[in-house]
BAFITOR-933079 format. One record per residue (C-alpha): residue number from 1; residue in one letter; chain; x, y, z. Coordinates in Angstrom, 3 decimals, always signed. Last residue first. Layout:
BEGIN
<pt nr="NUM" rest="a" kette="A" u="X" v="Y" w="Z"/>
...
end
This chain:
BEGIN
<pt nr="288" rest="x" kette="A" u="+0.569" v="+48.702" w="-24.345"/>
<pt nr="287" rest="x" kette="A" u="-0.099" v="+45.298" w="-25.590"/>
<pt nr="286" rest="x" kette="A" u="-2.901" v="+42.784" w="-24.174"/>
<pt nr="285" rest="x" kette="A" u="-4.587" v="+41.885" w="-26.873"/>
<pt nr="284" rest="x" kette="A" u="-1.879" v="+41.292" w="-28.911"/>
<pt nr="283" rest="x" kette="A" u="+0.515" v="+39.655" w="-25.618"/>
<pt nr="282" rest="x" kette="A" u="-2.502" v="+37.666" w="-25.144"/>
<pt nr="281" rest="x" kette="A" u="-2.941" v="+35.959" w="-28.704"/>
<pt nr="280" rest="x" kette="A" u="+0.919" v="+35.658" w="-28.917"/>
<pt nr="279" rest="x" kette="A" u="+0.963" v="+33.553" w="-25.469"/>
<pt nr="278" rest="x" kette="A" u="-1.901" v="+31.651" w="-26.765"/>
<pt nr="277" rest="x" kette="A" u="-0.068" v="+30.824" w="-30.173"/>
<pt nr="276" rest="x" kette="A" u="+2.789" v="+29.727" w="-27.811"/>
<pt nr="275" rest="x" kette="A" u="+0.605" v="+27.038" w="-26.438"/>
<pt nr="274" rest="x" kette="A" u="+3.599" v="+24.450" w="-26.034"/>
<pt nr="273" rest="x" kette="A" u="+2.129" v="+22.393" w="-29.020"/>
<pt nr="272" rest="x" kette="A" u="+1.976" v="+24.946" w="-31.041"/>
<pt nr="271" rest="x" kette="A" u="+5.402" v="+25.934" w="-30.626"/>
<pt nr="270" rest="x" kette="A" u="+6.736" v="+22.397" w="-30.842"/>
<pt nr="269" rest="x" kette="A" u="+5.327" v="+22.082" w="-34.173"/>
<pt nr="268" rest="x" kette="A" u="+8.328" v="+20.494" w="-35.788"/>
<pt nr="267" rest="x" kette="A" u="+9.286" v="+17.666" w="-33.862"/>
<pt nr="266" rest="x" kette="A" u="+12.209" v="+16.099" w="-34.956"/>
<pt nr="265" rest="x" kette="A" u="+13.182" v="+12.720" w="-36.548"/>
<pt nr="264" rest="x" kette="A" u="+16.210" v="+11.299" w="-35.437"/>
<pt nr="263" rest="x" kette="A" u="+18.805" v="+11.552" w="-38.346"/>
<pt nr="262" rest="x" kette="A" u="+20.563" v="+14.695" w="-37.207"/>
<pt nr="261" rest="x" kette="A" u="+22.008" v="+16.079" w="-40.768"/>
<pt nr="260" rest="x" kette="A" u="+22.824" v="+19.571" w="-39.237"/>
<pt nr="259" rest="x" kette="A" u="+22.954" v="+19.271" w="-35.786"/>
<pt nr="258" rest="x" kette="A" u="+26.286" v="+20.292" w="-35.499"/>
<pt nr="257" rest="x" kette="A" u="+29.944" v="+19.520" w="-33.661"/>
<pt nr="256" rest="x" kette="A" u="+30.268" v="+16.202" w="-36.060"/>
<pt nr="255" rest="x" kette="A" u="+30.887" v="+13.408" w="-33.345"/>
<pt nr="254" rest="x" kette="A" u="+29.403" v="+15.287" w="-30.152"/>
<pt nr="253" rest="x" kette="A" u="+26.204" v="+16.331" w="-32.297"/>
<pt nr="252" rest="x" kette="A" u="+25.586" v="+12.830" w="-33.744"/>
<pt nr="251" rest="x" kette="A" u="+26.253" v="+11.037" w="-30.217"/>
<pt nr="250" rest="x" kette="A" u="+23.435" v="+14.035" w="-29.061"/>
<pt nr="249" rest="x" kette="A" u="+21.089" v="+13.183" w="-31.484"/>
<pt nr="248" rest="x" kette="A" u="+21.464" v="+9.178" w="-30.766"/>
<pt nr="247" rest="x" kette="A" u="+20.865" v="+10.119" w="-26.894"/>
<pt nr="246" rest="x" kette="A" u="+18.331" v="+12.050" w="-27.215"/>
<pt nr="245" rest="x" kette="A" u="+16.196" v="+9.811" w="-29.386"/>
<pt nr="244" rest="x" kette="A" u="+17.183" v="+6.185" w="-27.067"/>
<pt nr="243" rest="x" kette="A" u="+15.652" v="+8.302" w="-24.260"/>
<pt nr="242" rest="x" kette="A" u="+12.533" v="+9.085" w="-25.975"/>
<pt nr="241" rest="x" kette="A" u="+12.011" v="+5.867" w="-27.091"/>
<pt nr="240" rest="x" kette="A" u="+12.473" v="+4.510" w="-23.698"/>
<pt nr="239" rest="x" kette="A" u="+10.555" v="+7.386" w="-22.268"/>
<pt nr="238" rest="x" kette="A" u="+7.370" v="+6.813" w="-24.743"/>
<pt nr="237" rest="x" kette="A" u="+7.133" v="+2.801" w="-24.757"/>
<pt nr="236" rest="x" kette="A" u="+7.646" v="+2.451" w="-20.738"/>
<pt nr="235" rest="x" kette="A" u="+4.049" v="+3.202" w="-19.207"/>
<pt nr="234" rest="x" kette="A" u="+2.038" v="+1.340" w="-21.963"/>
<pt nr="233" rest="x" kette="A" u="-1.328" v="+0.533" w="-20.235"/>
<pt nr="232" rest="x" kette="A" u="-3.881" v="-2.023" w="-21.499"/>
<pt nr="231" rest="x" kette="A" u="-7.515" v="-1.701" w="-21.012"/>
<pt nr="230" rest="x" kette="A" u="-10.283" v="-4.122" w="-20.910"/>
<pt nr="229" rest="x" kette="A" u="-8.945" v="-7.495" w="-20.916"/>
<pt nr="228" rest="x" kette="A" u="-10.781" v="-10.682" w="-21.253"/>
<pt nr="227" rest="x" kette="A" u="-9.007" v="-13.339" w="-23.337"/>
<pt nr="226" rest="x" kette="A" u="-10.652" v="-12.147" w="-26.581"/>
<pt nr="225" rest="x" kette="A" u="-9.900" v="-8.369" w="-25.927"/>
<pt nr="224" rest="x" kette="A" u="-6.539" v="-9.072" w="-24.763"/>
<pt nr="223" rest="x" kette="A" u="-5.972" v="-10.863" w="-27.981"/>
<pt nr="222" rest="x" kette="A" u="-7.396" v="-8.117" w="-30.192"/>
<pt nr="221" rest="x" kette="A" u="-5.043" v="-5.532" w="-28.267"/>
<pt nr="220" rest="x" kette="A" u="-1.618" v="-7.396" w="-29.741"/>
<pt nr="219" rest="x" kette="A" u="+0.260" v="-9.224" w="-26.752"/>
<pt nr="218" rest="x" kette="A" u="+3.257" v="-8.116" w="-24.679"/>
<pt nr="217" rest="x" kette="A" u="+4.236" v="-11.004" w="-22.996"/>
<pt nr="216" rest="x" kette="A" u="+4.589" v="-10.237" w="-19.417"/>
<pt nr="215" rest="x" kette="A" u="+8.184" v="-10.129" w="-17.557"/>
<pt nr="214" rest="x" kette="A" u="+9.360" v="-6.636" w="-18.442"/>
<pt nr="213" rest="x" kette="A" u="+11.005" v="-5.415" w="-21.380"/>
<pt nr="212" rest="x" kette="A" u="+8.697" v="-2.931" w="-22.741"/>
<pt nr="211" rest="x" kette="A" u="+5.543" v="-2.839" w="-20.669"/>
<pt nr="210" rest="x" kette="A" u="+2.202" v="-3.718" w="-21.369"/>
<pt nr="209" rest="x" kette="A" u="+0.454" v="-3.892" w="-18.126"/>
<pt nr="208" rest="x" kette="A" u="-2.827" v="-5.595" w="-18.718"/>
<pt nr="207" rest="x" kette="A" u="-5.963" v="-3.797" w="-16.481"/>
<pt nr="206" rest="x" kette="A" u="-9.009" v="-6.022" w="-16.040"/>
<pt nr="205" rest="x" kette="A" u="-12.969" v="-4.738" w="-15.051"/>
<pt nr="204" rest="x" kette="A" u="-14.484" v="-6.842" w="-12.914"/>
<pt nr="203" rest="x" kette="A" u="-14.960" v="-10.577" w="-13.055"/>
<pt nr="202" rest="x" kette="A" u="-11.601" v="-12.148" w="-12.696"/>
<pt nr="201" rest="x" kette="A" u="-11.256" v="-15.950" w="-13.456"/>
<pt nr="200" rest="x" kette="A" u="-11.348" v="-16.024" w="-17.389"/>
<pt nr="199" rest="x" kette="A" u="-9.121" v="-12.958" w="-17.969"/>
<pt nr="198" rest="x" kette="A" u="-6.670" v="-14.100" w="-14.946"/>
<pt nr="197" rest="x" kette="A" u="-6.295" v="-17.623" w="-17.026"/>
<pt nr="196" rest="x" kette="A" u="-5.773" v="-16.173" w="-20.236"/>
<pt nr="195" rest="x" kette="A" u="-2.676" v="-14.220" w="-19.016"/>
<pt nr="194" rest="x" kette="A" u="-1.376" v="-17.048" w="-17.371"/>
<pt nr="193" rest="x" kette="A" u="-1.518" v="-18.891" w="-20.634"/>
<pt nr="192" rest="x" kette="A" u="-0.312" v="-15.988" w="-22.776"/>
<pt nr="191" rest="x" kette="A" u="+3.206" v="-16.002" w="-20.095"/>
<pt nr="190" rest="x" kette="A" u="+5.147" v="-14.519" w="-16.867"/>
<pt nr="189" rest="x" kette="A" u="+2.438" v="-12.696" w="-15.340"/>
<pt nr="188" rest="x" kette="A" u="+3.821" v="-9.412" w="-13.723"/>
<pt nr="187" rest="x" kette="A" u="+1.303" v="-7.466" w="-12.458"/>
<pt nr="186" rest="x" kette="A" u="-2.960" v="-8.451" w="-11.827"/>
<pt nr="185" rest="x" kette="A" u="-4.844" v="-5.484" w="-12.187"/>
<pt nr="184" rest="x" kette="A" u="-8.108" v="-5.452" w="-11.132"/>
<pt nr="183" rest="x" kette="A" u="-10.748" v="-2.168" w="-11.727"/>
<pt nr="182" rest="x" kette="A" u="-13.572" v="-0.722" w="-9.857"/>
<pt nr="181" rest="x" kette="A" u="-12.310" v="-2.144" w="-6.470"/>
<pt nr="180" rest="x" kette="A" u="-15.148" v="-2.486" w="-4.171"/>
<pt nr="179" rest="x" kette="A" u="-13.768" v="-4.874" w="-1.806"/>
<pt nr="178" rest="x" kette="A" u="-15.067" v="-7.605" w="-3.332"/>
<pt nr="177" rest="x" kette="A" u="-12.731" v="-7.015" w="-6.349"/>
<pt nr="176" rest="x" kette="A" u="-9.747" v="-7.264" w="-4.157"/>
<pt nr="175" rest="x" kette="A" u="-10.339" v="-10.025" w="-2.813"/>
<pt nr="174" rest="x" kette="A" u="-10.922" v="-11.935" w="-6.142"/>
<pt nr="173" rest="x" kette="A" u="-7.679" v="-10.210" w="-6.971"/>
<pt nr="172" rest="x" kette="A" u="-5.847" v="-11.725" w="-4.279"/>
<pt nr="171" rest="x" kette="A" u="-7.109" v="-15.176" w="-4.900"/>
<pt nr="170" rest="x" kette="A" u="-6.194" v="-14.223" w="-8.443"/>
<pt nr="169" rest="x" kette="A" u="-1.949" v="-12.740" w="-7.441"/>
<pt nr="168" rest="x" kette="A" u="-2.081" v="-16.119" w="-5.071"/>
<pt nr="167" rest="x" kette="A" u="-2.898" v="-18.511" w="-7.389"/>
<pt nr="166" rest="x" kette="A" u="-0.327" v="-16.811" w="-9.698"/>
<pt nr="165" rest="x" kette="A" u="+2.578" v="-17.060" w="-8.151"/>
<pt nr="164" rest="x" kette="A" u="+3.715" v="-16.291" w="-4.289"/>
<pt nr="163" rest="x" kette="A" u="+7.359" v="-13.982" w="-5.490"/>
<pt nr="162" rest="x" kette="A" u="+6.097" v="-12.715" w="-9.042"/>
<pt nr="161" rest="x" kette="A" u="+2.370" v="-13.216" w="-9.041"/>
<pt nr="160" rest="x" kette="A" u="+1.762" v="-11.262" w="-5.568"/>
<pt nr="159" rest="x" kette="A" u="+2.304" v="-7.888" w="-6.680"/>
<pt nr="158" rest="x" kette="A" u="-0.909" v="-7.362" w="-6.957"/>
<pt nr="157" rest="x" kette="A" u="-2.526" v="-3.945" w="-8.553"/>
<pt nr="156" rest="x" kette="A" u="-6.456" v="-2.312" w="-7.419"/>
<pt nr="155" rest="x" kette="A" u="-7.185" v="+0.616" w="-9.642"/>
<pt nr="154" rest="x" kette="A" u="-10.187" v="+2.717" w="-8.143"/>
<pt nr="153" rest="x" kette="A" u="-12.523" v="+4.630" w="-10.210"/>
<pt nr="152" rest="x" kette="A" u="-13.252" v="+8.100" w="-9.780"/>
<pt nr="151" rest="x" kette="A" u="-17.326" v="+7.916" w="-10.859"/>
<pt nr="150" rest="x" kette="A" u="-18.276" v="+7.197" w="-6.932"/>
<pt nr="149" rest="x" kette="A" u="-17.197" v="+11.355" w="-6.873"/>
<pt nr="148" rest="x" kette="A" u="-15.403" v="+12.526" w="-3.645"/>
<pt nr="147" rest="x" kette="A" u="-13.364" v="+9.005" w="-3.019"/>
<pt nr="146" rest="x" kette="A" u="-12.210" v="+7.906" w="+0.377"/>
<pt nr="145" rest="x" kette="A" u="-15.276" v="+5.460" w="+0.565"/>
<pt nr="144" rest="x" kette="A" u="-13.727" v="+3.633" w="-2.557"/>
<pt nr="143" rest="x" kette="A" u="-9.649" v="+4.242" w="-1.074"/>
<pt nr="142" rest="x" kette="A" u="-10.517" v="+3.458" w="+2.462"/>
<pt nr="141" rest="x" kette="A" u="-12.193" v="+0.083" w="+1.224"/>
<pt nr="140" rest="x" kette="A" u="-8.929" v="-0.406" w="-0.808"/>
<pt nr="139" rest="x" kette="A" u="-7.062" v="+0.221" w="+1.660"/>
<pt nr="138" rest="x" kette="A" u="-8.558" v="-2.254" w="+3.877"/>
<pt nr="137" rest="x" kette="A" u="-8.581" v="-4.881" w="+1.761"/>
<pt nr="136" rest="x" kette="A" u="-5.417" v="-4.329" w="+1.245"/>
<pt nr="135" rest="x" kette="A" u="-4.410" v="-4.927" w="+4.785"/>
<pt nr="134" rest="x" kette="A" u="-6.401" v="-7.952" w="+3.802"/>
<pt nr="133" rest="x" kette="A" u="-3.801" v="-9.230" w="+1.678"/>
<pt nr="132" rest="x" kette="A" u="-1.001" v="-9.558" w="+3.859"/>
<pt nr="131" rest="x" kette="A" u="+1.573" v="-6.843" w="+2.500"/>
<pt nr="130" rest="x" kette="A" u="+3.269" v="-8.051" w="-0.643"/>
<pt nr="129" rest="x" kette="A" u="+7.276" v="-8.223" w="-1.310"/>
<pt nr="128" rest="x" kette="A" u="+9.026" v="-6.977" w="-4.246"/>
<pt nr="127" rest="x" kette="A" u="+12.584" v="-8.357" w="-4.466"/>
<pt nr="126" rest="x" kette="A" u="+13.175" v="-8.501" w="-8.344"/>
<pt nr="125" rest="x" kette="A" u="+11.829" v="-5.457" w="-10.650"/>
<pt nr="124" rest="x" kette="A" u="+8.947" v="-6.264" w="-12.759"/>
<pt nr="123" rest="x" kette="A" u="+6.760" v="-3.687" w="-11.217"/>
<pt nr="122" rest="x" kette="A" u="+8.714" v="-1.016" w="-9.685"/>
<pt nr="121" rest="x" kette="A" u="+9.513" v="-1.469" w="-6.120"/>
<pt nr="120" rest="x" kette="A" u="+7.918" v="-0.247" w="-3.304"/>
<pt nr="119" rest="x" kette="A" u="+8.631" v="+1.283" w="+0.241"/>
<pt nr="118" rest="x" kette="A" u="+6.761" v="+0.140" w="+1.635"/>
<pt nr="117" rest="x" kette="A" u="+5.412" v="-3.087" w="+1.003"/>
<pt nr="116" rest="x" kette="A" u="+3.827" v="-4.082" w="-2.249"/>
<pt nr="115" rest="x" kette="A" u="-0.661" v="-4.510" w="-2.378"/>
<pt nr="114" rest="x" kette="A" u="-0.624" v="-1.630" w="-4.979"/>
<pt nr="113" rest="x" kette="A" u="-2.767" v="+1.210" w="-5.549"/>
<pt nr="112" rest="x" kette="A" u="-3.890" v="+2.756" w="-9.150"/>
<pt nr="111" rest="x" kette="A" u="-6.346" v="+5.932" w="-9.361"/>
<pt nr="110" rest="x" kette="A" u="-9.244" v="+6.311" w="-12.048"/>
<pt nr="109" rest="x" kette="A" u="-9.676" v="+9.590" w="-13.596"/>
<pt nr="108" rest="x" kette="A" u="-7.283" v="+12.004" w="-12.407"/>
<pt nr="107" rest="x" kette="A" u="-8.267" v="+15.663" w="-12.080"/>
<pt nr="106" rest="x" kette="A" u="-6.035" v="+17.292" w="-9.083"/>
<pt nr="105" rest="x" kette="A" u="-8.975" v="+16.898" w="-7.057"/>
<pt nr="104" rest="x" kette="A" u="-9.224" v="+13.045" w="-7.384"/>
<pt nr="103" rest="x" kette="A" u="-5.152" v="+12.648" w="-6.533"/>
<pt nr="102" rest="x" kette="A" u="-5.198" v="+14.878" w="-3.249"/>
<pt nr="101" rest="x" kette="A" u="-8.507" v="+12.786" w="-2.242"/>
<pt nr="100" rest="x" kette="A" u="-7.165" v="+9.370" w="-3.171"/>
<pt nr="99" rest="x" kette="A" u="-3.996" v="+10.366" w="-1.737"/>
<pt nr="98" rest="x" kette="A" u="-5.387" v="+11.679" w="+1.466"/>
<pt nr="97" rest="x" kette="A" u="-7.851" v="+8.323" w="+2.019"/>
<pt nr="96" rest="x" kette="A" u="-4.592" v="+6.252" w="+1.321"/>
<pt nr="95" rest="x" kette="A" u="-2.462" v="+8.200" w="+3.850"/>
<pt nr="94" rest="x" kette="A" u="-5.317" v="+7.955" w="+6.655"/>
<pt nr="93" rest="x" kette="A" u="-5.016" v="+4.306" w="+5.850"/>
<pt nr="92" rest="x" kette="A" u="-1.450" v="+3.224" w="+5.968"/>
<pt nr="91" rest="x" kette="A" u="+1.305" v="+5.074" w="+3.585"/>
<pt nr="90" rest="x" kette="A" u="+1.753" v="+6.710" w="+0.328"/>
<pt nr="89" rest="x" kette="A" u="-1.085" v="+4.733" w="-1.263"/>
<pt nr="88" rest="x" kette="A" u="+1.083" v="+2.246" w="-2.191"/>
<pt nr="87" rest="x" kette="A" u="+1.839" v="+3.519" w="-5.474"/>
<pt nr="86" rest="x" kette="A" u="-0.597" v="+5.900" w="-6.341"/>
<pt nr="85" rest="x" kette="A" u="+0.200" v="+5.709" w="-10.503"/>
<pt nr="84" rest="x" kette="A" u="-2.536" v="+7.579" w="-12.504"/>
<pt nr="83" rest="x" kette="A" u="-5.079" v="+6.825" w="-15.031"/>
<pt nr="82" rest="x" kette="A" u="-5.555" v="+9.967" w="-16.703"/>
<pt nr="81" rest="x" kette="A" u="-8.460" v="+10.702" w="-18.350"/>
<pt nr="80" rest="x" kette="A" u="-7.815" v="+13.299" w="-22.020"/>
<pt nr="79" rest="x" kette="A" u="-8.265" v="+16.983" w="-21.855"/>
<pt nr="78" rest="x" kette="A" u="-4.447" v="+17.903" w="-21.351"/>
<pt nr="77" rest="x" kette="A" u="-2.625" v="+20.158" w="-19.630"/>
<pt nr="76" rest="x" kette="A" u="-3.955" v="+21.128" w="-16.032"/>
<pt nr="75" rest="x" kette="A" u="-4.218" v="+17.233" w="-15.802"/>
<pt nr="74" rest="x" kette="A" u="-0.444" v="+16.663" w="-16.430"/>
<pt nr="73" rest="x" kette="A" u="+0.780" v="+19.356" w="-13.508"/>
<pt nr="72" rest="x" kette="A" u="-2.210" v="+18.048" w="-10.962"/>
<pt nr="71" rest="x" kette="A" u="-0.772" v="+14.331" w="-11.860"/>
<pt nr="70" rest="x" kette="A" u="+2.897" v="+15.664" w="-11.117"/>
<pt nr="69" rest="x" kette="A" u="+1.863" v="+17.265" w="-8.339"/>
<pt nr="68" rest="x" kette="A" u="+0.507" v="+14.556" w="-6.552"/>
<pt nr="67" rest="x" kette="A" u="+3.331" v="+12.365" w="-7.450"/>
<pt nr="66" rest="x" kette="A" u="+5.631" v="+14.446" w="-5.786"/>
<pt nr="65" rest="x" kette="A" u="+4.179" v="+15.462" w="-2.839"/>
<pt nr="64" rest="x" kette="A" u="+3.005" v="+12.058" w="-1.966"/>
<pt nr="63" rest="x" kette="A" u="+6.461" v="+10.814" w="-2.084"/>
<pt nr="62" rest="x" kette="A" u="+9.096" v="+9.797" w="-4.959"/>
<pt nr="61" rest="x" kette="A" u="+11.474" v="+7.716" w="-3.811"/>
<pt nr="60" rest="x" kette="A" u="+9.909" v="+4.226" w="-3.426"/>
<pt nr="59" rest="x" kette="A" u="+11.642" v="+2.006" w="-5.851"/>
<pt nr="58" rest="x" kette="A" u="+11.179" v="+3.951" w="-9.228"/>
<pt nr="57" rest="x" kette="A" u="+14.717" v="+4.201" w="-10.089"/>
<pt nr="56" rest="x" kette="A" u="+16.217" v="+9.009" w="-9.795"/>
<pt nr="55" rest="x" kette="A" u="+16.351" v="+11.275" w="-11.565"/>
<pt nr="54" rest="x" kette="A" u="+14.299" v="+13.080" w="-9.522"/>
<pt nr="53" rest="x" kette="A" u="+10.974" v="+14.825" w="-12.133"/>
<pt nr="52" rest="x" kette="A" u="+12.218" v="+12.732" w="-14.941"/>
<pt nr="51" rest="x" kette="A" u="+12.879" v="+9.081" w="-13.773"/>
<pt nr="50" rest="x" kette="A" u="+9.823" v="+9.603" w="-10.786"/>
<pt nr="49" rest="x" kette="A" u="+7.551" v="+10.629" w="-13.453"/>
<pt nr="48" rest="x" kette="A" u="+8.781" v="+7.646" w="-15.628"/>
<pt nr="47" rest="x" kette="A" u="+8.513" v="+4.552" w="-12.984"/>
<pt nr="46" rest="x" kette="A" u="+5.384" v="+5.782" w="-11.876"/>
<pt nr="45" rest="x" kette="A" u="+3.626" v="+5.790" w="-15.037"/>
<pt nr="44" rest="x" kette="A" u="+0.794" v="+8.766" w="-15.656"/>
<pt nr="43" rest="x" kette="A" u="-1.411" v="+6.780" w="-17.933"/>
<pt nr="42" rest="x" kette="A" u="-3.438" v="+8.358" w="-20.964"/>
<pt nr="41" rest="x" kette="A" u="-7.215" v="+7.394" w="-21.651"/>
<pt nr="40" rest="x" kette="A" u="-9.073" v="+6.899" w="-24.626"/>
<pt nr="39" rest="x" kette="A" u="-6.595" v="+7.761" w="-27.146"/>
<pt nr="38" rest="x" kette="A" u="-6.905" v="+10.467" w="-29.133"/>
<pt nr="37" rest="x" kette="A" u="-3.563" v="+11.627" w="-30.832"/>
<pt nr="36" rest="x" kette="A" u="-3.252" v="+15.176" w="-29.063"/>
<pt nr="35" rest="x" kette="A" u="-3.348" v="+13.931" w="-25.932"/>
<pt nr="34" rest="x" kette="A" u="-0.124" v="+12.123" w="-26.220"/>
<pt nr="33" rest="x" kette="A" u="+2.112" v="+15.171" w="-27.289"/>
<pt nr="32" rest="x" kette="A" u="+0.659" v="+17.347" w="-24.691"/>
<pt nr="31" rest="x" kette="A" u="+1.724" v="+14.511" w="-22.003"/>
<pt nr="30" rest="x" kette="A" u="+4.734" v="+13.513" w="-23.336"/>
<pt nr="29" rest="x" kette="A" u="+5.806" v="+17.760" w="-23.308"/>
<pt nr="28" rest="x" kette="A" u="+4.209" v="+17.946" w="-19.644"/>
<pt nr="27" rest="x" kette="A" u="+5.581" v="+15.281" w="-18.194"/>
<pt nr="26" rest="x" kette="A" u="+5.580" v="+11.135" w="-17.356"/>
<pt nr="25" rest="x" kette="A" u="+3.037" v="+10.006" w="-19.875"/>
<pt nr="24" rest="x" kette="A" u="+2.607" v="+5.948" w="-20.767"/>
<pt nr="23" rest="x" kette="A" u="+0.148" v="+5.267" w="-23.211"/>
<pt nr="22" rest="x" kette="A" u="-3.214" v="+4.021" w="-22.578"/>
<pt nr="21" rest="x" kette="A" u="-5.647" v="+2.055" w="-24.799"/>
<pt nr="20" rest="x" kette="A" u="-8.616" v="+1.588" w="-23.369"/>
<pt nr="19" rest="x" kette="A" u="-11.174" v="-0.992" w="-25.370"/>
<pt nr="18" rest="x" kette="A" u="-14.562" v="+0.228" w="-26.022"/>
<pt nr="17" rest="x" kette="A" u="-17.474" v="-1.877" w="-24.591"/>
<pt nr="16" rest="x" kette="A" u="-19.993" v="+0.922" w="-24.288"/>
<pt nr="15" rest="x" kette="A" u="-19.552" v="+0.816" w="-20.401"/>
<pt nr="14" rest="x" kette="A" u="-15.709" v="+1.692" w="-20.753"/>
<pt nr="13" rest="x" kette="A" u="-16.237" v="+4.815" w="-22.654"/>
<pt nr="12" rest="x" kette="A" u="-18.760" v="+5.958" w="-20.532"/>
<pt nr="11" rest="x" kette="A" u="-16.556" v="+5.560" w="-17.376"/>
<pt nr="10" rest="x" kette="A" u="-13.643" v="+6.804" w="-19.077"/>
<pt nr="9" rest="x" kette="A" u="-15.948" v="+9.907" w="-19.328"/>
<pt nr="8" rest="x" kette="A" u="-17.345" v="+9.671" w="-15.856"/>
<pt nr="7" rest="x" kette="A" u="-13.671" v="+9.745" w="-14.813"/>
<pt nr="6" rest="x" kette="A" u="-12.962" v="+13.037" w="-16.682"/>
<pt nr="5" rest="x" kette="A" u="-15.914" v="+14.598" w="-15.343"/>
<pt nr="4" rest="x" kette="A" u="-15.208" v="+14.176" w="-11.564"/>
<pt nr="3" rest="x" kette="A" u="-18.261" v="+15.634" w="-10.060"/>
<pt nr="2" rest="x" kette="A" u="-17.739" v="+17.477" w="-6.477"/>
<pt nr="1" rest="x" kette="A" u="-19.857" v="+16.303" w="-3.675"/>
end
């Protein structure tokens, strides 16, 4: 049995009581640039690695192929856990027990499945609909036994609260979590009270999806904290920013036909944070 080392460090973290705090990384440069700050744990989002890698809405297009890659690119670079996006699993069971497997030995920490139908739709997004609940069951008992080290932890995410509501999205969860499940999270609630209310009636660990304009309130880490939470992901603050960056530097180069006096901040260290000092190291040692 191989040892996942990342996961047993999220793991540790988690069992000491320390909140996670995960940002939302889509490539290698928002990757490298997160894991240099030192959060806990980083979070490959879905909606962004399928944005940059395709071009393309998070609503099912990206496959196995793609997603597995992308979390094998991200781990290669970085030294922090990632909590990854698995979608639906890619599929019925046999496609669940790949992903987990594909995902685990391409480094990722703690893996996130969904309860939508394929193909999915991005959290938040109108129209998602939710497979009967014990097909998740299922996966999710695919996805624990499915697992090389018991230290990868599972991410269990319903769908539920948007079109069935919320007693549906926690009977789910309660499912969920006696399935083996290592951590619940519970999408789209709609307000503090609902958010309070899944903190009080889940038991296992509980994910809050932070996102920028979506559905949930986005509420201040001591608050999650105090109503139960134990991580919180971020998966749209670093593309949206990003996005809103380019696009003001490029509106100042088309207007003035330079990029002198560009107001957007820059970063200056982009060598160093590339590894270009490696590159220099080799080509030294290394020169004929």
């Amino acid at each position: 049995m191989t040892t996942n080392v990342k996961a047993r460090a999220l793991r540790a973290q988690m069992a000491k009581g320390e909140f996670i705090l995960a940002p939302g990384i889509y490539d290698g440069i928002s990757a490298r640039v997160a894991d240099t700050m030192g959060f806990p744990a980083l979070y490959m989002t879905g909606y962004g690695a399928t944005a940059s890698m395709l071009g393309l809405p998070d609503a099912g297009l990206a496959t196995y192929s793609d997603m597995v890659g992308r979390a094998e690119m991200i781990c290669s670079v970085i030294q922090t856990p990632l909590i990854a996006d698995a979608d639906t699993g890619y599929g019925g069971l046999l496609n669940v027990q790949r992903t987990v497997r594909g995902y685990e030995a391409a480094g990722v920490a703690a893996i996130q499945i969904e309860d939508q139908e394929t193909p999915k739709k991005c959290g938040h997004t109108p129209g998602r609909r939710v497979v009967p609940a014990e097909d998740m069951v299922l996966k999710i008992r695919v996805a624990v036994e499915a697992r090389r080290d018991e230290a990868t932890m599972i991410v269990a995410r319903t769908d539920a609260r948007t079109a069935l509501g919320l007693d549906e999205a926690l009977r789910r969860a309660k499912l969920y979590e006696e399935a083996g499940a290592d951590i619940i999270f519970v999408e789209s609630p709609e307000s503090e009270a609902e958010l309070e209310r899944i903190g009080r009636e889940v038991s296992k660990p509980l994910l809050a999806n932070m996102v920028e304009f979506g559905k949930t309130p986005r509420a201040e880490v001591a608050k999650l904290k105090k109503w139960g939470f134990d991580l919180a992901i971020y998966p749209g603050l670093g593309f949206s920013v990003a996005a809103e960056a380019m696009r003001q530097a490029w509106e100042h180069l088309k207007a003035n036909g330079t990029s002198n006096g560009v107001k957007v901040p820059q970063y200056r260290d982009m060598h160093e944070l590339m590894g270009f000092s490696d590159v220099w190291d080799f080509e030294k040692k290394w020169a004929q």
